[in-house]
BAGUMI-138338 format. One record per residue (C-alpha): residue number from 1; residue in three letters; x, y, z. Coordinates in steps of 0.02 Angstrom, whole numbers. Layout:
<nodes>
{NUM,'ALA',{X,Y,Z}}
...
</nodes>
This chain:
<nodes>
{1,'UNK',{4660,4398,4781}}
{2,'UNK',{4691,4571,4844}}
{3,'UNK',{4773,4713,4745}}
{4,'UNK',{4924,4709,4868}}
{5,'UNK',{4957,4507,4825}}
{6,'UNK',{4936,4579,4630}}
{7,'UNK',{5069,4697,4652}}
{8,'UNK',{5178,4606,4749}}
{9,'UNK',{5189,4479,4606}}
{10,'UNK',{5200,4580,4475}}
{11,'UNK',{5323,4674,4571}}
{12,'UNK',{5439,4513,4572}}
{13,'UNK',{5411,4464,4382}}
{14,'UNK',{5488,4502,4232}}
{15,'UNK',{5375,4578,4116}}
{16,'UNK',{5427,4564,3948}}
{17,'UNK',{5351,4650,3788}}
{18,'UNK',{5356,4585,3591}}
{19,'UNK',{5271,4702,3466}}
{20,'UNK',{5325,4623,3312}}
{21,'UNK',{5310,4426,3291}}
{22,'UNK',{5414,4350,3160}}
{23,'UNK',{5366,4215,3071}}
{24,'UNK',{5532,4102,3148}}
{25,'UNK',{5570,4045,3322}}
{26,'UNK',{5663,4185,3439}}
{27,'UNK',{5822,4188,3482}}
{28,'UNK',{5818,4262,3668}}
{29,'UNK',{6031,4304,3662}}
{30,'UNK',{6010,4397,3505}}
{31,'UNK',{5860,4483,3576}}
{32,'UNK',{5917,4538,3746}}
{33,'UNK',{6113,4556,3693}}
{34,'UNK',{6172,4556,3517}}
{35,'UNK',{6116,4527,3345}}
{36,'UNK',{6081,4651,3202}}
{37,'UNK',{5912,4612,3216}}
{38,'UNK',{5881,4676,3379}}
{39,'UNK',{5795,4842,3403}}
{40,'UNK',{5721,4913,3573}}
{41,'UNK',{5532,4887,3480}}
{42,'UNK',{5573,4703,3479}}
{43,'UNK',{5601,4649,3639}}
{44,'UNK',{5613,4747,3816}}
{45,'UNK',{5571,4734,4021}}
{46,'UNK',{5434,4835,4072}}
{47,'UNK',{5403,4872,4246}}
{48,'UNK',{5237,4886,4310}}
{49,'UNK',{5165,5064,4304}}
{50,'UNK',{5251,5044,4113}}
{51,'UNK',{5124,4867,4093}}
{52,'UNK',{4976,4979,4184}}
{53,'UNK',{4993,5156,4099}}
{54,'UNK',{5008,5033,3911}}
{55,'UNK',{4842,4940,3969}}
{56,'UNK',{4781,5103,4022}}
{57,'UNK',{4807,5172,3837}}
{58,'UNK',{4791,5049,3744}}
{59,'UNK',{4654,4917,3836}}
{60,'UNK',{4628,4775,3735}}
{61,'UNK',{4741,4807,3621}}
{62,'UNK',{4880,4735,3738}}
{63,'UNK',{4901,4541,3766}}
{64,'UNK',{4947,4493,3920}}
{65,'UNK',{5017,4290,3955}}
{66,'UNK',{5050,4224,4139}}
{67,'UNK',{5210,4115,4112}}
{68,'UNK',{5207,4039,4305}}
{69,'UNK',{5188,3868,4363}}
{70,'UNK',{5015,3844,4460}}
{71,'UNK',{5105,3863,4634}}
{72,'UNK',{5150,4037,4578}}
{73,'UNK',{4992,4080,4534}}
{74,'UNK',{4939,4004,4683}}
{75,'UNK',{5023,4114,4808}}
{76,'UNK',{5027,4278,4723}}
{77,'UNK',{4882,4274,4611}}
{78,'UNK',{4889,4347,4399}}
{79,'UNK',{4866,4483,4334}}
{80,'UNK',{4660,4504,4286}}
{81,'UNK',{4646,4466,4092}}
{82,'UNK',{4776,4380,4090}}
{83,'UNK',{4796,4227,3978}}
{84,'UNK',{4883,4074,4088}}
{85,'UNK',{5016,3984,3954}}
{86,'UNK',{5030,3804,4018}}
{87,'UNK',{5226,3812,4017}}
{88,'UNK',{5359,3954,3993}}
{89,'UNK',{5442,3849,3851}}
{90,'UNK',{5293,3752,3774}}
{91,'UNK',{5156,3816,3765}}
{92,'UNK',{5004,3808,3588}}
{93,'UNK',{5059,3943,3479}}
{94,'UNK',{4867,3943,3457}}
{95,'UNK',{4865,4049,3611}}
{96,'UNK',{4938,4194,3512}}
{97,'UNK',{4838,4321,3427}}
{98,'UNK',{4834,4282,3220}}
{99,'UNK',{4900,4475,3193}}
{100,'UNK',{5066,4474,3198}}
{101,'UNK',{5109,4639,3250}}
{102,'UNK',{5006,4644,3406}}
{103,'UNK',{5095,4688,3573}}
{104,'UNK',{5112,4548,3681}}
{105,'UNK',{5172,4554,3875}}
{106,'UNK',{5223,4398,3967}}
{107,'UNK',{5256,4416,4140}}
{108,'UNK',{5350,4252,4278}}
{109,'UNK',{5403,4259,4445}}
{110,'UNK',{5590,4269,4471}}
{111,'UNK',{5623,4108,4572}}
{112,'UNK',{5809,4139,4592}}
</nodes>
């Protein structure tokens, strides 16, 4: 998959960020629009040269989940390191790194 196919993926996607993991389920409405909870270190879209210049600083610190169906992945390829969730609603919370403050990105196509 060529760096072009990469970028015009990631270009399309919505990369979201979460640097603190509570220990209950999210709420995405009080994250995105209301809520006291809500801060901009909880939740927030990245673009890419924001993803790029955090993997650039930061390396492995940064986890990075693929949220697309196969078909996605497919066409436009992931993003290398990537780990591929096997749904955008259910997926093992195994998957997750144990330390709960750990900055996670998780990137899907926009199919709308």
């Amino acid at each position: 998959m060529g760096v072009r196919s990469i970028v015009a993926t990631i270009s399309f996607a919505i990369i979201l960020t979460v640097t603190a993991v509570r220990g209950y389920a999210f709420s995405l409405s009080q994250m995105l629009g209301g809520g006291e909870e809500q801060t901009l270190d909880t939740f927030k879209l990245i673009h890419v040269a924001d993803l790029k210049a955090l993997l650039t600083q930061h390396g492995n610190k940064i986890h990075v989940y693929d949220a697309n169906i196969d078909a996605t992945r497919e066409r436009f390829g992931t993003i290398p390191g990537a780990t591929l969730l096997t749904s955008d609603e259910n997926y093992p919370l195994s998957v997750l790194p144990s330390n709960k403050h750990a900055t996670l990105v998780f990137y899907c196509a926009d199919r709308h």
